[in-house]
Structure formats: structure tokens, C-alpha cells
N, C-alpha and C positions, 0 to 999 in steps of 0.2 A: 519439872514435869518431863517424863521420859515418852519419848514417842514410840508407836509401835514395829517391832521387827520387820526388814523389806520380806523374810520366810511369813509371817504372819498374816491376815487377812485384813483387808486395808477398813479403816473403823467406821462403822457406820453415817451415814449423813448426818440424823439429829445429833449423834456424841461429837462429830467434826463441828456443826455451827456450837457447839460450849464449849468445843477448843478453842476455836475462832476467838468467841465472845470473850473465852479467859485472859487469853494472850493482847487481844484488844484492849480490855479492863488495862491488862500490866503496861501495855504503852503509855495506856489516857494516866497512867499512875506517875510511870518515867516522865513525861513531857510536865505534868503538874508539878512535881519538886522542882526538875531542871526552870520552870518559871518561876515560881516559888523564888529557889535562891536567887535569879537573877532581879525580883522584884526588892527582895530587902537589901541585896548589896548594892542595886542603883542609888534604893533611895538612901540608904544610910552612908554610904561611902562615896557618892556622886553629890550627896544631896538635891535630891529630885524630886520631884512629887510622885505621889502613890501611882498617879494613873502614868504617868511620863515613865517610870519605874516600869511596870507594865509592859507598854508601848516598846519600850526599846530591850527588854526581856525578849519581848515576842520576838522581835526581827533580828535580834544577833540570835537565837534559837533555831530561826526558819533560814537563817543565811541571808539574809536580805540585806545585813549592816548596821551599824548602830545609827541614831537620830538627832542624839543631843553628843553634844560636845563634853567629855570630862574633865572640871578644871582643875579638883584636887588628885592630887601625888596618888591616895588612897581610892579614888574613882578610876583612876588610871590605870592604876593595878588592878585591881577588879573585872575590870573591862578586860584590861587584857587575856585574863585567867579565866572569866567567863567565855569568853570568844571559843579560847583552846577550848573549856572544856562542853563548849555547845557544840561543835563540830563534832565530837564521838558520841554525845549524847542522842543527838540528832540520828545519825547514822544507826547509833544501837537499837534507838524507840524504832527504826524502818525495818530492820533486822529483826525484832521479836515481832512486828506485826507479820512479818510476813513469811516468818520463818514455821507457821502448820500451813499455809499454802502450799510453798514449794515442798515442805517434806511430802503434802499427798497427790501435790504434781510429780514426784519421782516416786512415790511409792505407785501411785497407778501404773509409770510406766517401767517400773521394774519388774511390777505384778504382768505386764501383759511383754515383757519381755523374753520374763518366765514360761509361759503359755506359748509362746514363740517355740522355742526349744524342747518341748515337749514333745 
């Protein structure tokens, strides 16, 4: 989705909360795979229970740390690769949520920057 031009006229309030709501949707989308995998590689490579799988998805996700201990070779691996790859996932799902914020925190004040120099 391309945002609109800082020359262009900044996008109405109801089309900005369906930008919002879209890029929101694309988060709640990113954070559900990024669980997702970390739920079946717990439990199938840690061998964990569904809900323990879960639990410790969520919190290497959110940064908080893992919960349970992994004893196989293969849970270990996992874990570790999970970790890497929760850290940018993390980061990215905060970046597209908030990335039509700041575009119309700066487009407003480009727009009245503009009017400045007029």
C-alpha cells in the first residue's frame, strides 16, 4: 500500500482509521504466524504440550524469555532460531503498526511547514 505524496493533501480522517484498521489487521496477521510457528516447533521439536507451546511462543515473542527448558538437540535448535527470528519479527509487527501514524504525524507537519513558507 503506497502512502500519499507530502505535495498532496493529507487523507481524510474516516480513509486514515481504514488505513489504521488495515495495517492493524496486517500486524494481528504477522504476530499470529510468528505464534503459530513458535507453537508447533515447541511442541514438536521441544516436545511440549500444546498449551506450554503457546506460553513460551508468547514470551520469547514479546521478549520476556523462554519458560521451559529444552532438552532435545532439536528443541534447542528451534529455540534458538525462534529467538533470532522473534526479535525482527517483533520489531517489524511495531513498525507496520505504526508506520500510517508517523507517516501522518509528518505529513501534517510537512503540510503546515509548507504554509510556513508561503
Amino acid at each position: 500500500m503506497r502512502f500519499e505524496h507530502s505535495k498532496k493533501a493529507i487523507l481524510p480522517f474516516p480513509q486514515f482509521l481504514l488505513r489504521f484498521l488495515k495495517f492493524t489487521m496486517y500486524s494481528g496477521l504477522l504476530i499470529g504466524f510468528s505464534i503459530g510457528i513458535g507453537i508447533f516447533g515447541y511442541h514438536f521439536y521441544g516436545n511440549i504440550s500444546w498449551l506450554d507451546a503457546f506460553y513460551n511462543s508468547s514470551m520469547i515473542l514479546t521478549g520476556m524469555g523462554p519458560v521451559d527448558r529444552m532438552t532435545t538437540n532439536a528443541g534447542k535448535w528451534f529455540a534458538s532460531f525462534y529467538a533470532l527470528y522473534s526479535g525482527i519479527a517483533f520489531l517489524s509487527t511495531v513498525a507496520v503498526f505504526i508506520a500510517p501514524l508517523a507517516h501522518r504525524f509528518l505529513h501534517i507537519f510537512h503540510l503546515d511547514e509548507q504554509e510556513g513558507r508561503s
